[in-house]
N, C-alpha and C positions, 0 to 999 in steps of 0.2 A: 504494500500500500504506500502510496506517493502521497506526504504532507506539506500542506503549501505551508510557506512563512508568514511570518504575519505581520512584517513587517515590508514594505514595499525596495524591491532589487533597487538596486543602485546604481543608475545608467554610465553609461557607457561616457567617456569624458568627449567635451566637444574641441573637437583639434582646429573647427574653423577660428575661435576665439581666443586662441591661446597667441600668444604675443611670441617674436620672434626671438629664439634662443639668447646670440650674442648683442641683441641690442638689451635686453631684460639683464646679463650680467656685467654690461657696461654701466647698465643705471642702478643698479645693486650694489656696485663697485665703488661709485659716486656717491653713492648714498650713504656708505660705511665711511669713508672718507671724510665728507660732509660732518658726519657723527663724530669722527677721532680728531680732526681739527678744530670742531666747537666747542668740542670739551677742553682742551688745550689752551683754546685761545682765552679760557675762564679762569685759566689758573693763575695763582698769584697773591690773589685777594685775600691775604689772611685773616686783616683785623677785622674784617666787614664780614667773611665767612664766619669768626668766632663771635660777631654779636649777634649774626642772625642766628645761630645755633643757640644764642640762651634766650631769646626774642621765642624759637618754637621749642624749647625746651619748658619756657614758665606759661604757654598758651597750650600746650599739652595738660598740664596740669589744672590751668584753668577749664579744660573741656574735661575733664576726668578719664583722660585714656589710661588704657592700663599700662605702667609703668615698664619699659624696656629690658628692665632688671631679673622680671619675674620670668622672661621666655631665655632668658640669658641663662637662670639658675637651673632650668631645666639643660639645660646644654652641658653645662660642665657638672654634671652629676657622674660624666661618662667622657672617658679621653675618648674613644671612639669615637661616641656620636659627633663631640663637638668639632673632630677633624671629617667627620662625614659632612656636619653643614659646612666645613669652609671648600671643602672640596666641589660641591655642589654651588657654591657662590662663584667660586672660580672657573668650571667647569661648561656647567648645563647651560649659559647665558645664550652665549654666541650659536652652539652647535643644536639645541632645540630649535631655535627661531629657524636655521640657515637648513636643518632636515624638513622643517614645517614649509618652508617655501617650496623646498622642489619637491616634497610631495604633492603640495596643491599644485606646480607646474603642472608635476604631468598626467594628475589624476581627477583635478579640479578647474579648470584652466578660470574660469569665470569668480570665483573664490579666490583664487589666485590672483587677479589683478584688484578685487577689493581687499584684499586683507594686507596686500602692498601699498595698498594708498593707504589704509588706515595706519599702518607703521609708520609710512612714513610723515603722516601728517602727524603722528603722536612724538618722533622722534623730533622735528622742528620746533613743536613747542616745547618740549623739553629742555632744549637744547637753547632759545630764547631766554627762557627760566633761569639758567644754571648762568646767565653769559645776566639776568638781570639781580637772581638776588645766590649768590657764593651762599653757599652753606656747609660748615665742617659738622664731620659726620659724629655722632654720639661718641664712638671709640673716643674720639679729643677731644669730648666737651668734659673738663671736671666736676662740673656737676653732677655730673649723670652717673659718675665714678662705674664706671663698664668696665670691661677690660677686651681688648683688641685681640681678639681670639684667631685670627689670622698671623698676628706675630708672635703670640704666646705660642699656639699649638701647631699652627702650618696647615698648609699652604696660604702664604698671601700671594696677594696681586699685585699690593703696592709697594711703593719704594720707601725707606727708612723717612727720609725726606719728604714731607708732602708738598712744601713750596715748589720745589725742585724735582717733581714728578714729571719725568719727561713721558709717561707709558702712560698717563693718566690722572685725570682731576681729580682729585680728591674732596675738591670742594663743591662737587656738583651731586651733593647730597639729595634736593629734593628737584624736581620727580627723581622717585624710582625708575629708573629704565630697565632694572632687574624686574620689577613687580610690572610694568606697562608691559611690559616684550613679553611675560609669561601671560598674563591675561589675552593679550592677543591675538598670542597660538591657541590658549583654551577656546575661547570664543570663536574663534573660525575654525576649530577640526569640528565644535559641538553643530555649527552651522551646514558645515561642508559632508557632515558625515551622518548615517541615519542609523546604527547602531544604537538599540536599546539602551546598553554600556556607554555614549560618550556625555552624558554628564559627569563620568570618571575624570575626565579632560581637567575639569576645573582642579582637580587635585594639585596639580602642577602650579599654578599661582598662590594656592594656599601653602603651600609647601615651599615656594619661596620666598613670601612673606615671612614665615617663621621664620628662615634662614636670615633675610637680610635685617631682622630684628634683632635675633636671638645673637648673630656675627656682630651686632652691635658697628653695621654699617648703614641703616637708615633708622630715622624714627618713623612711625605710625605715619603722621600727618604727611610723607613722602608719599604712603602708597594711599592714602586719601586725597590726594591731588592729582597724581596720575589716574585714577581711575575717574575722578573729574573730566580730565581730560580726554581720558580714550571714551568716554560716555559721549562727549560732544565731536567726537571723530564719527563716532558710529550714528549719532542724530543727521551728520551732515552726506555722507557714506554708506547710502544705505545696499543692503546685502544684497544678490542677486534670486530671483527667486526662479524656485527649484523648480524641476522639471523631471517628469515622469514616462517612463517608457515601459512599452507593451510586454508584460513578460515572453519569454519564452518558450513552449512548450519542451518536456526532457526528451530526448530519444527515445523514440518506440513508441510514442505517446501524439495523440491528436491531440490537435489544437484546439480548443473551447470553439464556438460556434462565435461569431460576432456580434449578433445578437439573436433572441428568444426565440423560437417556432412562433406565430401566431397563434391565438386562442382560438379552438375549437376545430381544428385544420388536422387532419390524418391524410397524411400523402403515402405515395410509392411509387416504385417504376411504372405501373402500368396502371394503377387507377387514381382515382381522387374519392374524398369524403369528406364532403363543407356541411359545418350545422350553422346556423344562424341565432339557434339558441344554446349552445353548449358552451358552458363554461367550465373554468379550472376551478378548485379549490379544495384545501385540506379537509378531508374528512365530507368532503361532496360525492355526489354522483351524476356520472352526465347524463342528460338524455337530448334528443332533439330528430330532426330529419333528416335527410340524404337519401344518397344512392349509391349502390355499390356495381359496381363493376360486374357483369358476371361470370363466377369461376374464378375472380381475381382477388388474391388475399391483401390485405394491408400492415402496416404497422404505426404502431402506435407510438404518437411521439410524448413525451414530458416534459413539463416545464422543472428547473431544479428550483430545490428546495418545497415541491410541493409534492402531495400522496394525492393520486387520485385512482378511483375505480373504473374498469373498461366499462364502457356500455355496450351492453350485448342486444342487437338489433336483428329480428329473421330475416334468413338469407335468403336473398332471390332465386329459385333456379330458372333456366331457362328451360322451357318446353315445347315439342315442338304440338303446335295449333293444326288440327284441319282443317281442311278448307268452309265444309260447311258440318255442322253436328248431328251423328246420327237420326234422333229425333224428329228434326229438320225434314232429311230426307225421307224418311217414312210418311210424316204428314204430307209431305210433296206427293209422294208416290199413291197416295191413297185418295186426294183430292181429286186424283186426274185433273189436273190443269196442263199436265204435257199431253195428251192427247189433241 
């Protein structure tokens, strides 16, 4: 027995829409470029980075977010773990987003060029932000008294120096582009993909939120800005809508009909049987008029999902007729009128 899914097949990707390879990884190229020189050109700014740092370090407190400390203590309860979240800070950043594009290239093409323009309209303003208000990250604020679990326990990214970060700003604390670039994969595999399983997808932003909290490299209010932001990416950017194709029937297997038999209708090769009053229904039975064919059997067709009863109608035979009836001729013959 053959059980359909019940969820709807997943067409086939459309290759008229898909953007041409090497100009897609020249603007890709440009685009990371764009992102490593903005960051770059933000750095510097120390004193102005460490006021804004206690500027949203005491306006956290005013909103009563939960404290940075508390997902940090969790971390180092375990050297493992807490070298599992820097590995994962250092790690999954780049290589999720850059696997999540060319899966949508060549699987999604249409998904594909939105979920491009939404990066990169999130990384522009990002990158505005960071170049308008410098922000050092938790690990350097002493207030906050964290500890930089990147240099205590390893792997870091950054340099001892952070003035002097020639690989990276350090002071382009808020937006997250760790927490925006994971949200963004989540959000367009959960759009692009029909899978029961992919609000699983979200996992992956939640999971690096903990991390870029807990690594005591953003606060809270990073990844509440960013998600600001990719919310008004996607209000402007709207998704491409889905499209459905015919399943397939498996091998060896007919193809459903296109649509229904008519009601009331018994066909076959060689006769017909129309009623005008016959109807379908569960737990009915039909009756009505016709004509059958003579000596010519029929079959019965069904509508699915319903139970109905044959109607049994007498069969014609053909006979053959004399010309005139016995009877007949006798009274003829007795009349004498042929004389």
């Amino acid at each position: 027995m053959i059980h359909a899914r019940s969820g709807p097949v997943d067409p086939e990707p459309d290759t008229s829409v898909r953007p041409p390879l090497v100009r897609e990884l020249f603007l890709v190229a440009g685009l990371f470029l764009v992102y490593k020189l903005g960051r770059l050109a933000a750095n510097g700014h120390v004193e102005e980075a460490f006021r804004n740092a206690g500027h949203v370090w005491d306006l956290e407190r005013v909103l009563h977010l939960p404290d940075e400390a508390a997902v940090q203590s969790l971390l180092l309860h375990s050297h493992t773990l807490v070298q599992a979240a820097n590995t994962y800070y250092a790690t999954v950043h780049f290589p999720a987003t850059l696997v999540f594009l060319v899966w949508l290239y060549l699987r999604r093409p249409r998904h594909y060029v939105w979920s491009r323009r939404v990066l990169a309209v999130l990384t522009g303003a990002a990158l505005a932000l960071h170049l308008l208000f410098p922000l050092a990250p938790p690990r350097m604020l002493p207030a906050a008294d964290l500890v930089d679990t990147g240099r205590v326990y390893g792997p870091s990214v950054y340099g001892d120096t952070p003035a002097d970060d020639s690989l990276a700003n350090q002071f382009a604390a808020m937006p997250s582009l760790h927490f925006g670039w994971a949200l963004a994969v989540a959000v367009g595999l959960v759009v692009a993909t029909r899978s029961r399983w992919r609000p699983l997808w979200l996992l992956h932003p939640l999971v690096t939120l903990l991390v870029i909290v807990g690594t005591a490299n953003h606060y809270w209010l990073d990844a509440v800005v960013v998600t600001a932001l990719i919310c008004i990416a996607y209000a402007v950017l709207r998704p491409p809508a889905r499209t459905h194709r015919p399943r397939q029937a498996p091998a060896g297997q007919a193809a459903p009909p296109a649509t229904a038999p008519a009601l009331g209708a018994y066909a076959s090769g060689t006769g017909m049987y129309a009623s005008g009053t016959a109807t379908y229904g569960a737990g009915t039975r039909v009756s009505g008029t016709g004509a059958y064919g003579a000596g010519r059997r029929t079959t019965r067709a069904r509508l699915p999902g319903t139970r109905t009863a044959r109607a049994r109608l007498p069969r014609i035979r053909a006979r053959r007729t004399p010309e005139l009836p016995t009877r007949a001729l006798r009274a003829y013959a007795r009349s004498g009128a042929h004389r």
